[in-house]
VOLUMNU-495035 format. One record per residue (C-alpha): x, y, z. Coordinates in steps of 0.5 Angstrom, whole numbers, plus 500, padded with zeros to 3 digits. Layout:
# VOLUMNU-495035
XYZ/...
This chain:
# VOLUMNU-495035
576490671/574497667/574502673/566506672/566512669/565517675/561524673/561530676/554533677/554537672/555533668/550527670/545533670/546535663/546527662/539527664/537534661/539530654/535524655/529527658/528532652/530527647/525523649/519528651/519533645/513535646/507532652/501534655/499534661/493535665/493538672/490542677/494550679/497551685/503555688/501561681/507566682/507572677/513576678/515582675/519578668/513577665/514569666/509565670/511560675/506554678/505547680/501542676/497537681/493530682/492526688/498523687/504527684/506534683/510537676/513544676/511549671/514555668/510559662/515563659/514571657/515568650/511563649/506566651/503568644/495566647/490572648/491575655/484575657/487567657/493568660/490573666/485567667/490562670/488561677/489557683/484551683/484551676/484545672/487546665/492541660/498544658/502542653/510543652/516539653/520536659/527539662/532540667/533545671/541545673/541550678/537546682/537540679/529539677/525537673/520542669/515543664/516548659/509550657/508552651/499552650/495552656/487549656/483551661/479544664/475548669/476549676/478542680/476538685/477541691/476548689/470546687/469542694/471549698/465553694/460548696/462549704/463556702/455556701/452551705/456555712/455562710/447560709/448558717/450565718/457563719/459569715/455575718/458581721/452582725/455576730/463577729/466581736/472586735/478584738/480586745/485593745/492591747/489584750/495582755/493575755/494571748/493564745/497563740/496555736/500554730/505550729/512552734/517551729/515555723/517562720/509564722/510563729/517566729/514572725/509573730/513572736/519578733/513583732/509581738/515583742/517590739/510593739/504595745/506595752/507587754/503581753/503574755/503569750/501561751/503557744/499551743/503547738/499543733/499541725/498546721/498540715/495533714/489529716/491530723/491537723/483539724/483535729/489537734/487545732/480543735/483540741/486546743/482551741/477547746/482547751/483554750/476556752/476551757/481555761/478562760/485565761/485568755/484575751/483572745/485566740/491567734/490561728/496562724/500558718/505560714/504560706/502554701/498552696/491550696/492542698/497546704/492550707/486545706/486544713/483551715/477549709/475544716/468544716/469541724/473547724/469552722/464550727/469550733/471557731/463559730/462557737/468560741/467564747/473568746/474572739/478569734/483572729/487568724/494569719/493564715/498564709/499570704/495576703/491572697/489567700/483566703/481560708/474558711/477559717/479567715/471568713/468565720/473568724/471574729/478578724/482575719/489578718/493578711/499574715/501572721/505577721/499582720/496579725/500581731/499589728/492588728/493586735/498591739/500598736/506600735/510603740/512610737/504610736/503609744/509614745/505620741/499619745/502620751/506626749/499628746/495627752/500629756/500636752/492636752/493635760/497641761/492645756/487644760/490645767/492651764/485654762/482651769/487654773/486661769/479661770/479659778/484664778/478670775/473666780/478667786/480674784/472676783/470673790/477676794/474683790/467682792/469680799/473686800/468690800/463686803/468684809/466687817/473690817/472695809/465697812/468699819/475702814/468706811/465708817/471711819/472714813/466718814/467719821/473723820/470727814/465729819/469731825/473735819/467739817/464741823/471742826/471746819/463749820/465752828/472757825/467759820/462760825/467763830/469768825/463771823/462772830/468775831/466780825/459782827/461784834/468787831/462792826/457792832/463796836/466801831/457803829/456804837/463807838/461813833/453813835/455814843/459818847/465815852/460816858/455811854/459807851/462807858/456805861/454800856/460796855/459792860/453789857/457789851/462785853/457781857/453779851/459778847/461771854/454770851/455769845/462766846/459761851/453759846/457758841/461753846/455750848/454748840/461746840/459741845/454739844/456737837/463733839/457729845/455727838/461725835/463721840/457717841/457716833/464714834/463710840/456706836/461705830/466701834/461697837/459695831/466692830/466685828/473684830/473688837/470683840/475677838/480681843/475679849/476671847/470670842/470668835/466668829/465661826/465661818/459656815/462652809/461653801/460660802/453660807/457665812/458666819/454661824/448665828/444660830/446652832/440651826/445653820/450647821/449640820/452634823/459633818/459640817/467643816/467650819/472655820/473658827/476665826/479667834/483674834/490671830/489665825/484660825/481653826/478648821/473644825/468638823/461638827/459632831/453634833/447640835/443642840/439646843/434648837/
């Protein structure tokens, strides 16, 4: 028995590679776009599809000798034929068309099924800013429904973990693809809602292509998310694609990952506003205490002058200038007093003998006591009245009386000292000021007024 050949997968791909273009040199094919991928190269990448299988297509830079508007019209959901030829992919072991000419057939079917929805729920006013809520500020409790096992849940949870403050976060695993997927979205966005522990909903789904995000095209969906309680927001695919679910949504963010930015800020940010609120604190206590400083200092200025104390410190002042000008006003007087009775004796020592200044000098010198008693007399008549001045000046004294053990009582808010019982009102703080220190009392009550 002849042993069988055994080939290496090389081989048996180039094997297969030579067969299938052996016998398909050239083909048309009729499909809808999806997966379209337009790298930096030029070529362009995507997915024919029906109802019943899908082909991958690869447009070549060089093959694509069609008018750009042609090339640039190429979209997802569009329906097109495409002639080329079958190949072998041996890198990974696949089957492609190389397309060669691409004929556009219109849009497919369930684009065509996603417009009609499109219209017919933005005519509900599905769609209308007026009615979507913003989103909670740093919402500390989330219900997250994806899928547990996908990249999306994975991204949002890293990113979820490295921004804001903290949250808790509750995944509420579903399908995110197939005929069972609305209706267990449903069934957990609706218990969500039941439980009203939540912030906000969070519906994410990594990318796909049309056929792949068609559950999120539900129009159960959509009405479930029209009337949730609680703000909704979704990540669901790429950035270019666009559910009915994103456009009913209260927000929807470009990816899953977008998602968790949109609902906790970075944590840098959160540090810079405090830095910046704690610089515009200390600003602030730094201008409020320079302007109680100047309130202060004009009050204590104004009440140095306006105190019991400066006024007797004044009278004192004046007192003294006083007893200085008499003191000073008596000399004077003396003195001319003393040079009148000194020219009186020499005109009559030259005017009268020795006898009759013998005879006179006695009246002389009794005029002269006289003179000197008056002069006393004034004297004391005016010291009399300095010491009743002095004496009125010290009863006017608010102080001297806090030595005999009475005090003066400070009504609050700068009202002033207590003079009558009718000044104070139950709940008042006053401040009783006896000789040394002072006391802070509360009034209960009043009487007698």
């Amino acid at each position: 028995m002849a042993m069988a050949h055994i080939f290496s997968v090389r081989e048996l791909t180039q094997a297969v590679k030579a067969t299938l273009e052996g016998e398909f040199p050239i083909v048309w094919v009729r499909g809808q776009v999806s997966n379209l991928s337009r790298p930096g190269s030029g070529h362009v990448y995507f997915t024919l599809k029906d109802g019943e299988a899908c082909l991958a297509a690869v447009w070549f830079k060089s093959q694509q000798w069609q008018p750009a508007a042609a090339r640039a019209a190429l979209a997802n959901g569009q329906e097109v034929v495409c002639a080329g030829r079958l190949t072998v992919y041996p890198p990974r072991g696949t089957y492609q068309l190389v397309v060669e000419m691409v004929q556009d057939q219109g849009l497919g079917v369930l684009f065509l099924e996603f417009e009609a929805l499109k219209r017919r729920l933005a005519g509900l006013g599905f769609f209308d800013h007026q009615r979507k809520r913003p989103l909670p500020g740093h919402p500390v409790r989330t219900a997250v429904v994806t899928a547990p096992g996908g990249a999306a849940i994975r991204d949002f949870l890293r990113l979820a973990a490295e921004r804001g403050y903290g949250a808790a976060i509750r995944i509420h695993p579903v399908l995110v693809q197939g005929d069972e997927a609305p209706g267990q979205i449903i069934r957990a966005m609706d218990e969500i809602n039941a439980q009203g522990w939540a912030e906000v909903i969070v519906l994410i789904r990594g990318g796909g292509s049309l056929e792949d995000l068609w559950t999120f095209n539900n129009e159960d969906l959509a009405r479930t998310i029209f009337n949730s309680a609680i703000p909704v927001l979704t990540g669901i695919g790429h950035e270019t694609d666009t559910s009915i679910a994103d456009l009913v949504a209260d927000m929807y963010a470009a990816t899953p990952s977008h998602a968790a930015q949109l609902l906790w800020p970075e944590r840098r940010v959160l540090a810079q506003m405090v830095d910046n609120a704690e610089g515009g604190l200390r600003q602030f206590m730094r201008a409020f205490l320079g302007r109680r400083e100047e309130f202060l200092s004009a009050r204590e200025q104004a009440l140095s002058w306006l105190s019991p104390k400066a006024k007797v410190s004044r009278a004192l002042e004046r007192l003294h200038d006083l007893e200085t000008y008499l003191v000073r006003m008596g000399r004077n007087m003396l003195e001319r007093r003393e040079a009148d009775l000194a020219q009186l004796r020499r005109s009559l020592a030259q005017k009268l003998d020795e006898r009759f200044w013998q005879t006179s000098g006695l009246r002389l010198e009794q005029a002269e006591q006289r003179v000197i008693a008056a002069v006393a007399e004034a004297l004391r008549r005016r010291e009399q009245v300095l010491v009743r001045e002095e004496a009125a000046l010290i009863g006017l004294d608010p102080v001297r009386p806090l030595d005999k053990g009475f005090c003066l009582v400070e009504l609050p808010e700068e009202k002033g000292y207590l003079r009558d019982a009718a000044q104070a009102s139950p709940g008042d703080e006053v401040r009783i000021i006896p000789r040394k220190g002072q006391l802070v009392a509360e009034v209960l009550r009043i009487r007698g007024h």
